[in-house]
N, CA, C and O atoms as a Tripos MOL2 file, in Angstrom:
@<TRIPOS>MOLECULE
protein
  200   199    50     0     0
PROTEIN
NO_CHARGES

@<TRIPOS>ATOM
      1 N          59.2560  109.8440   88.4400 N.3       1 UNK1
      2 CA         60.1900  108.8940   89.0300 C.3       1 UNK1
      3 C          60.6360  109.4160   90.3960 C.2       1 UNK1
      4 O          60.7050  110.5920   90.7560 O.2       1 UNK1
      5 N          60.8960  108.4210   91.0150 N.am      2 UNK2
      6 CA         61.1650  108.7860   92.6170 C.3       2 UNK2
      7 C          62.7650  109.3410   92.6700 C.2       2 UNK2
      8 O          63.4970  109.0040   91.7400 O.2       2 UNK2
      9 N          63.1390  109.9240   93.4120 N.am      3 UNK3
     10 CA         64.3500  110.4950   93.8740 C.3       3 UNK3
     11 C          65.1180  109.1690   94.2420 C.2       3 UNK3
     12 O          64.6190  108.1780   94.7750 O.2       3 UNK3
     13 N          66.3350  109.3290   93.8830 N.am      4 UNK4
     14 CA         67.1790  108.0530   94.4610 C.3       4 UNK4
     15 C          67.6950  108.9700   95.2880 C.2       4 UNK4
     16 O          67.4760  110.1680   95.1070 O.2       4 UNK4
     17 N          68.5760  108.4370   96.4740 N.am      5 UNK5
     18 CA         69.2780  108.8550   97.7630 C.3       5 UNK5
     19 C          70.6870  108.0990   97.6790 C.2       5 UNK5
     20 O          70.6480  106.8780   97.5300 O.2       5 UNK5
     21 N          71.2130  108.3710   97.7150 N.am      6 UNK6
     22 CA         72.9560  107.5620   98.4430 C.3       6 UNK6
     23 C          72.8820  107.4520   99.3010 C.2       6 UNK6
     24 O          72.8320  108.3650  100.1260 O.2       6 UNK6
     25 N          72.8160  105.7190   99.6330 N.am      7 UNK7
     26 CA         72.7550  105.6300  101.1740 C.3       7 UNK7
     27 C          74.1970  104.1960  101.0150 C.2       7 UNK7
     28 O          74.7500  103.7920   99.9930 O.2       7 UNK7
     29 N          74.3590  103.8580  102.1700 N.am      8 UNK8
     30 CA         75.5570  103.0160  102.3160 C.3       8 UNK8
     31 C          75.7520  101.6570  101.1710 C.2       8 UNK8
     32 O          76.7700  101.0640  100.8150 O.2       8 UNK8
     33 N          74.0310  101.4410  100.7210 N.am      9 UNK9
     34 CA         73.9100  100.2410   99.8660 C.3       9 UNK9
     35 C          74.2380  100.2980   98.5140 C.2       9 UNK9
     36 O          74.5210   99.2860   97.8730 O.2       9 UNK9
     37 N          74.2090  102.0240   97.7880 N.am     10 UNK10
     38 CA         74.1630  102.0160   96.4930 C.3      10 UNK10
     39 C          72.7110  103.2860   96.3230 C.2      10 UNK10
     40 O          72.1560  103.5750   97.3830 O.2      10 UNK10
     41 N          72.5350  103.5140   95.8880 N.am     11 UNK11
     42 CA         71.1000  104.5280   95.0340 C.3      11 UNK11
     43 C          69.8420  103.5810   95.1730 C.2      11 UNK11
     44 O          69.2840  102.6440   94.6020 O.2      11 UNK11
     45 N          69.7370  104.3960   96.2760 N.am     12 UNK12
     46 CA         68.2870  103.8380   96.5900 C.3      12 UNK12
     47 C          66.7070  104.2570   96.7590 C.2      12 UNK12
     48 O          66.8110  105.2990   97.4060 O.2      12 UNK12
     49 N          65.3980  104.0550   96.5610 N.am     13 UNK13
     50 CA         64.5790  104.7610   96.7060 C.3      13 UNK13
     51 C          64.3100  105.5580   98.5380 C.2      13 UNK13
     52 O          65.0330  105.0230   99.3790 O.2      13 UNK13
     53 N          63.6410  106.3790   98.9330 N.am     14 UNK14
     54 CA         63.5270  106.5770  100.1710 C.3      14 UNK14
     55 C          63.1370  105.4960  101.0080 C.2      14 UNK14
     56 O          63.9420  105.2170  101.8960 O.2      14 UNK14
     57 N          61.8890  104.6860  100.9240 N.am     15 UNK15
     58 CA         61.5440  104.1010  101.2480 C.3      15 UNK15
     59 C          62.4340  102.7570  101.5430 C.2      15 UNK15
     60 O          62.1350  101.9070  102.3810 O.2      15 UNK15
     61 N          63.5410  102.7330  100.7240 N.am     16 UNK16
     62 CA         64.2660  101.7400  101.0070 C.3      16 UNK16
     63 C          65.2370  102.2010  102.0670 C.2      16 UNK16
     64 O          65.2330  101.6680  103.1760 O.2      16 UNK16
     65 N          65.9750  103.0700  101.7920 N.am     17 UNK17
     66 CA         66.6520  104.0190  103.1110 C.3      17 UNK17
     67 C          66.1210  103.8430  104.2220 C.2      17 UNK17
     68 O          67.0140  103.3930  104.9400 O.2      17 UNK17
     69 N          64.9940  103.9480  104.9180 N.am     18 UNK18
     70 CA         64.5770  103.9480  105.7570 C.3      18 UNK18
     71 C          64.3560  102.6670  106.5580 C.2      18 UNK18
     72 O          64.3350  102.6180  107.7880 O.2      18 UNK18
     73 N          64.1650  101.4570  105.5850 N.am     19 UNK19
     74 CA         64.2350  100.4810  106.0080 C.3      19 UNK19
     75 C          65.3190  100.1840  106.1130 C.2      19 UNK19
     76 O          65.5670   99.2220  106.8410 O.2      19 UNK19
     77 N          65.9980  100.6160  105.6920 N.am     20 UNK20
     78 CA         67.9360   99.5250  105.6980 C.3      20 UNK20
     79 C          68.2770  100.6780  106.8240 C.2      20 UNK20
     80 O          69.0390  100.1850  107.6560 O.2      20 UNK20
     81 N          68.0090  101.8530  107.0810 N.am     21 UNK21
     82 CA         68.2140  102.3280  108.7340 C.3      21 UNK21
     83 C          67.3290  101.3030  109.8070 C.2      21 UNK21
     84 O          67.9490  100.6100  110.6140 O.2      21 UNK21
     85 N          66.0630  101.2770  109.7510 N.am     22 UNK22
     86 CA         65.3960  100.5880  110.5560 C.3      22 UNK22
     87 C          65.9080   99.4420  111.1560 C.2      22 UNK22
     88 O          66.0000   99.2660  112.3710 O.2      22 UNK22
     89 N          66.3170   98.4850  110.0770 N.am     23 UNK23
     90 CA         67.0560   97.3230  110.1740 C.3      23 UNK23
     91 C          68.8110   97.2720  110.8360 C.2      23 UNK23
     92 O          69.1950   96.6090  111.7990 O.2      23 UNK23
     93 N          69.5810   98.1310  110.0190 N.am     24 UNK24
     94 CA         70.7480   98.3140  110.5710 C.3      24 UNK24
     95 C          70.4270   98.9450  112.9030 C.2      24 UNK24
     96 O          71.1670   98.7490  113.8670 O.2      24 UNK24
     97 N          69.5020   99.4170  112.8430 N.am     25 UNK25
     98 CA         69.5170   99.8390  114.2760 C.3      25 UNK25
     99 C          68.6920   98.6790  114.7690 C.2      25 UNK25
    100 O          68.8320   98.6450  115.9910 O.2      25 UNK25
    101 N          68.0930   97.9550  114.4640 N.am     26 UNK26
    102 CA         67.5510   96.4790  115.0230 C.3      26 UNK26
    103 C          68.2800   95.3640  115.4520 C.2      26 UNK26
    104 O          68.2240   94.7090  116.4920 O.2      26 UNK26
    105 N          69.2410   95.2430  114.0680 N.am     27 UNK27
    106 CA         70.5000   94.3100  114.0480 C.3      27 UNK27
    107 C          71.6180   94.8640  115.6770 C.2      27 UNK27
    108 O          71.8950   94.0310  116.5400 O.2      27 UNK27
    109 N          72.0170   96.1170  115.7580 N.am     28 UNK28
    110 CA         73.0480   96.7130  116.5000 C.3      28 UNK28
    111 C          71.8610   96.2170  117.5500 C.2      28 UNK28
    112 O          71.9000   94.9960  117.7050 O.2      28 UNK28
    113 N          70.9380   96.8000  118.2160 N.am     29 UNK29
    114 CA         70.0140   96.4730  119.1550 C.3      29 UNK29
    115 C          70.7660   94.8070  119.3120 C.2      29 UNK29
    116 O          71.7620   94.4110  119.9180 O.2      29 UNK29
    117 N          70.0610   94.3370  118.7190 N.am     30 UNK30
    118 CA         69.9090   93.0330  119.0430 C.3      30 UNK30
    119 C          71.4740   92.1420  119.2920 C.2      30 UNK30
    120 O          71.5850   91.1090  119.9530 O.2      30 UNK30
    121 N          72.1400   92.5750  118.8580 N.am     31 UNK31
    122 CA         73.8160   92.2310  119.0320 C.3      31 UNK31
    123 C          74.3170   92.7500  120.5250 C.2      31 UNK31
    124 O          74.9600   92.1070  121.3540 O.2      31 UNK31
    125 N          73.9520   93.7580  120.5890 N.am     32 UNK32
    126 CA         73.8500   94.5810  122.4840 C.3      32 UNK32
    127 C          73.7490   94.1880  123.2850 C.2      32 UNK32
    128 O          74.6480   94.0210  124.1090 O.2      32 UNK32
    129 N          71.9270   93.6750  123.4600 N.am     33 UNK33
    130 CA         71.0440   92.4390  123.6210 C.3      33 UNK33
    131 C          71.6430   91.0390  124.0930 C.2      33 UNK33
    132 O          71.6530   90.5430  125.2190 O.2      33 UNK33
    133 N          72.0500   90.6420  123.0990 N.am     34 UNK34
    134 CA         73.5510   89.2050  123.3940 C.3      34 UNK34
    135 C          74.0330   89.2840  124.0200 C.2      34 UNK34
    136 O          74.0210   88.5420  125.0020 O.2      34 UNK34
    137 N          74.9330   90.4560  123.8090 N.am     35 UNK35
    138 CA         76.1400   90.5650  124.7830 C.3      35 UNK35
    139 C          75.8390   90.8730  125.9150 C.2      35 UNK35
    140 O          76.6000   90.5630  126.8320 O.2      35 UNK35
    141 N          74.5550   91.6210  126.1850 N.am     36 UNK36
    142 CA         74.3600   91.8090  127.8100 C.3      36 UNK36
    143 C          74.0920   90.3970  128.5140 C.2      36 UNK36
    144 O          74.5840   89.9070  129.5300 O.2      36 UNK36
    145 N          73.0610   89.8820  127.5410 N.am     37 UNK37
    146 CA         72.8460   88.4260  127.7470 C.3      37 UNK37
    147 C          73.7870   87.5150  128.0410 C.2      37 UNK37
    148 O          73.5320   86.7660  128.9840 O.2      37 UNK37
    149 N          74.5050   87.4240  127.6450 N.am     38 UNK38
    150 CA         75.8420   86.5670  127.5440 C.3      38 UNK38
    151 C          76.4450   86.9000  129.2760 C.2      38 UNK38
    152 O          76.6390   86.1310  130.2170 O.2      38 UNK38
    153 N          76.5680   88.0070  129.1720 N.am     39 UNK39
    154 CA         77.2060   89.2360  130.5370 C.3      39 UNK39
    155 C          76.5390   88.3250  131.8030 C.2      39 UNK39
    156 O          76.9980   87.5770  132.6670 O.2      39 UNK39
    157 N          75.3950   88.7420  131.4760 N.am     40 UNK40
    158 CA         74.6510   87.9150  132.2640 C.3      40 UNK40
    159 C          74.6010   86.8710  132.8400 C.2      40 UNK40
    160 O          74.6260   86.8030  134.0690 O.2      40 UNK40
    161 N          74.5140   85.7730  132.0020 N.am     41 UNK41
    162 CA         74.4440   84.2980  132.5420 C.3      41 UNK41
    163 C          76.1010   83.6910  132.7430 C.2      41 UNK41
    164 O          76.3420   82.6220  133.3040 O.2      41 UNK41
    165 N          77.1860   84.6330  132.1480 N.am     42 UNK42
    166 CA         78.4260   83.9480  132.9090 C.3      42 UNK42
    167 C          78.3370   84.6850  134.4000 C.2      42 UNK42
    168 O          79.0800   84.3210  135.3120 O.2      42 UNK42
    169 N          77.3510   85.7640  134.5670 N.am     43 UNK43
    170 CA         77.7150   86.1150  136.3870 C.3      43 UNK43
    171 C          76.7580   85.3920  136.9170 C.2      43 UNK43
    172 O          76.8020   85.2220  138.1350 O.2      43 UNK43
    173 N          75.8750   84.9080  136.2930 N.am     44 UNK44
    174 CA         74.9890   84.1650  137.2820 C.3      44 UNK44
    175 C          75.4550   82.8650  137.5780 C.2      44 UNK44
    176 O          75.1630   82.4020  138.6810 O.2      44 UNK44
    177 N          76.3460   81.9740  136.5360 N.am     45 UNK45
    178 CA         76.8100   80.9240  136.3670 C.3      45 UNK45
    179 C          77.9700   80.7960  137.9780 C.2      45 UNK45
    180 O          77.9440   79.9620  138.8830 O.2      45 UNK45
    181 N          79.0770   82.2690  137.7230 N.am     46 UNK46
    182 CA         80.1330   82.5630  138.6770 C.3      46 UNK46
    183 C          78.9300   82.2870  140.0710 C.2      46 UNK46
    184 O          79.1200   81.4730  140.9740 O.2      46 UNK46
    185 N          78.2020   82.8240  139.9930 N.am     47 UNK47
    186 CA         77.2540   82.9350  141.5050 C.3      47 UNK47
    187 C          76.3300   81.8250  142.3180 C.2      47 UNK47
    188 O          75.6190   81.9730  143.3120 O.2      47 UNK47
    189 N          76.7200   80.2240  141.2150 N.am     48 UNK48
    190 CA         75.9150   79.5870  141.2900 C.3      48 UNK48
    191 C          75.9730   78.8250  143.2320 C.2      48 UNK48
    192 O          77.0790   78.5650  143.7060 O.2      48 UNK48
    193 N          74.8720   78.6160  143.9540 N.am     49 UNK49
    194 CA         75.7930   77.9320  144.6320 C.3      49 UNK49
    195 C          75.4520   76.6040  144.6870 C.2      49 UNK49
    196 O          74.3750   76.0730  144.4160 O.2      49 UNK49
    197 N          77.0660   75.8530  145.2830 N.am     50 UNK50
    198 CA         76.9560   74.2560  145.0070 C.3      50 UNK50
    199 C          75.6080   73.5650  145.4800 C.2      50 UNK50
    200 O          75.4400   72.3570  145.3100 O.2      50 UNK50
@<TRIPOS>BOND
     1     1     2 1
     2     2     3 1
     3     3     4 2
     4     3     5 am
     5     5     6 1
     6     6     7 1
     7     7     8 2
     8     7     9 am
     9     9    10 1
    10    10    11 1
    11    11    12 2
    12    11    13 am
    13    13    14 1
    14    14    15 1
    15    15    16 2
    16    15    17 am
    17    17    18 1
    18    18    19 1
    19    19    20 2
    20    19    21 am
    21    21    22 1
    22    22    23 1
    23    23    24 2
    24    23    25 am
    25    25    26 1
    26    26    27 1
    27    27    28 2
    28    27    29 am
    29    29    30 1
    30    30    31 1
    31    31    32 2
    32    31    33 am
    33    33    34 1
    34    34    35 1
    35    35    36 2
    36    35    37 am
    37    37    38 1
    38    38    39 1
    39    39    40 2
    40    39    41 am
    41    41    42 1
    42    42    43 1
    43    43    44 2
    44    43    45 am
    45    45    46 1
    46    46    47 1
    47    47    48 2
    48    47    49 am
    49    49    50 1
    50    50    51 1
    51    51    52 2
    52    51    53 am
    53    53    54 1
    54    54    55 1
    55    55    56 2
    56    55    57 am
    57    57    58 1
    58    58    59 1
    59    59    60 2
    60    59    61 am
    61    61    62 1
    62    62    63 1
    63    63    64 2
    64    63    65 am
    65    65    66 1
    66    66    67 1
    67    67    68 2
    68    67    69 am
    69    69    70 1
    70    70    71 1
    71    71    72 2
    72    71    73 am
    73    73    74 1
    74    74    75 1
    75    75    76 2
    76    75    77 am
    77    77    78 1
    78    78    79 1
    79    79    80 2
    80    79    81 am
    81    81    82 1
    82    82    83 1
    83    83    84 2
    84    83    85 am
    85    85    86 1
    86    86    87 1
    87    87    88 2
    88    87    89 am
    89    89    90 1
    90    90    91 1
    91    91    92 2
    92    91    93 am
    93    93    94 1
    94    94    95 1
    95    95    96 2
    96    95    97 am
    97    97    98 1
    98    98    99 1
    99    99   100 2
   100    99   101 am
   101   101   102 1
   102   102   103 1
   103   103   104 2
   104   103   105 am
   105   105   106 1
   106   106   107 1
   107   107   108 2
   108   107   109 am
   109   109   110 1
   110   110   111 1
   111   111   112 2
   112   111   113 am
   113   113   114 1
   114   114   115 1
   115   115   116 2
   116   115   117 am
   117   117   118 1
   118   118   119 1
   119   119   120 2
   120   119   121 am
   121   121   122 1
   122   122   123 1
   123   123   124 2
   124   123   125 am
   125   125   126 1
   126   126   127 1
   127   127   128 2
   128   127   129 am
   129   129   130 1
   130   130   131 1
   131   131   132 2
   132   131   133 am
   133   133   134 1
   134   134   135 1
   135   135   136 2
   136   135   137 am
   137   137   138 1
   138   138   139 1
   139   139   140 2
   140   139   141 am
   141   141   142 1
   142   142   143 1
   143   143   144 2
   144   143   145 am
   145   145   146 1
   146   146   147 1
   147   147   148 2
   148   147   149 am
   149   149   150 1
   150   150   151 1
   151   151   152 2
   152   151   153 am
   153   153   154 1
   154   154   155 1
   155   155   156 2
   156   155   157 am
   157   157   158 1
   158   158   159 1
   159   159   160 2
   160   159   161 am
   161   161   162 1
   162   162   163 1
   163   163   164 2
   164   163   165 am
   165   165   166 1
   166   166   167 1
   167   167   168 2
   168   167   169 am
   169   169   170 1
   170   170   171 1
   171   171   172 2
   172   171   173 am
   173   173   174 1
   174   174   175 1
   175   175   176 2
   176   175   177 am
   177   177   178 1
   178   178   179 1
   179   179   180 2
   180   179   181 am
   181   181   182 1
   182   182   183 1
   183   183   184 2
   184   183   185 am
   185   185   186 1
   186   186   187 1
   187   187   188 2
   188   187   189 am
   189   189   190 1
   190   190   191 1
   191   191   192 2
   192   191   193 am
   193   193   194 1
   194   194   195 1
   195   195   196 2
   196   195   197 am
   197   197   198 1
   198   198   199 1
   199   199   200 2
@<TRIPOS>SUBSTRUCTURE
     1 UNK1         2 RESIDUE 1 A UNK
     2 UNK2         6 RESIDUE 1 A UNK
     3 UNK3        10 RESIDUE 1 A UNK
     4 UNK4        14 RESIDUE 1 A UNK
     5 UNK5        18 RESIDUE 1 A UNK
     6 UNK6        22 RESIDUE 1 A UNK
     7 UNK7        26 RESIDUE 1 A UNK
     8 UNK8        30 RESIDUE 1 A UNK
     9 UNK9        34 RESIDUE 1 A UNK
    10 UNK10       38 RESIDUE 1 A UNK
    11 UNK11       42 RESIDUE 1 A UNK
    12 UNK12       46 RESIDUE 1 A UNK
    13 UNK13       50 RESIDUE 1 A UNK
    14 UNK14       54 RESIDUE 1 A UNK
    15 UNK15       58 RESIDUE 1 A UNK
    16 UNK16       62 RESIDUE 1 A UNK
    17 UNK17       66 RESIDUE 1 A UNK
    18 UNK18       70 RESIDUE 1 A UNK
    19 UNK19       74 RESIDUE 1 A UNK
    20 UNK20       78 RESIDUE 1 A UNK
    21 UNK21       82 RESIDUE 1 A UNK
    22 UNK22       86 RESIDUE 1 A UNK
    23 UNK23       90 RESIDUE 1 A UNK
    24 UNK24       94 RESIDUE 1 A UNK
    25 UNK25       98 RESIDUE 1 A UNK
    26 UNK26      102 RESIDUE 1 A UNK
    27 UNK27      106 RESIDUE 1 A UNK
    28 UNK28      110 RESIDUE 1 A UNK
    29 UNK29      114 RESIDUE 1 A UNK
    30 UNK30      118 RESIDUE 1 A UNK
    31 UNK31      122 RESIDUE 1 A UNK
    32 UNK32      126 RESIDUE 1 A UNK
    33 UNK33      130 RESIDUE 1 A UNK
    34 UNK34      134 RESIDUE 1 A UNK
    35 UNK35      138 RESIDUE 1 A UNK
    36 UNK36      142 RESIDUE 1 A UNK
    37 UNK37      146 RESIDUE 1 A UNK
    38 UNK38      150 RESIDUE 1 A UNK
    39 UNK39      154 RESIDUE 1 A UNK
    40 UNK40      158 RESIDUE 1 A UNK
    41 UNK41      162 RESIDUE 1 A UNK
    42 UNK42      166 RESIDUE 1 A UNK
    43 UNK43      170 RESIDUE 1 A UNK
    44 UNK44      174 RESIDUE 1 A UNK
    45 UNK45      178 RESIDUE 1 A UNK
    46 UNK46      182 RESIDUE 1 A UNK
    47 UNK47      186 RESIDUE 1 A UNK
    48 UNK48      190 RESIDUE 1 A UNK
    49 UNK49      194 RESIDUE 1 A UNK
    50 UNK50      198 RESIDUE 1 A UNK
């Protein structure tokens, strides 16, 4: 039987650990991502000219 790990979800196999890291740093990525995005198009919006 495989080793379980304590990870934030509950007792999990490794292989699952690794994915629920993979994912948790994809999700944060991609939320970043937005917000720069977002950052973005309200200064381009401010810059528009008439």
């Amino acid at each position: 039987m495989v080793g379980m790990i304590n990870s934030k979800y509950g007792y999990e196999p490794p292989e699952w650990v690794q994915v629920d890291d993979w994912l948790d740093k994809w999700c944060k990525d991609k939320k970043r991502c937005e917000k720069k995005r977002r950052k973005q198009h309200a200064k381009d919006k401010k810059m528009s000219l008439p």
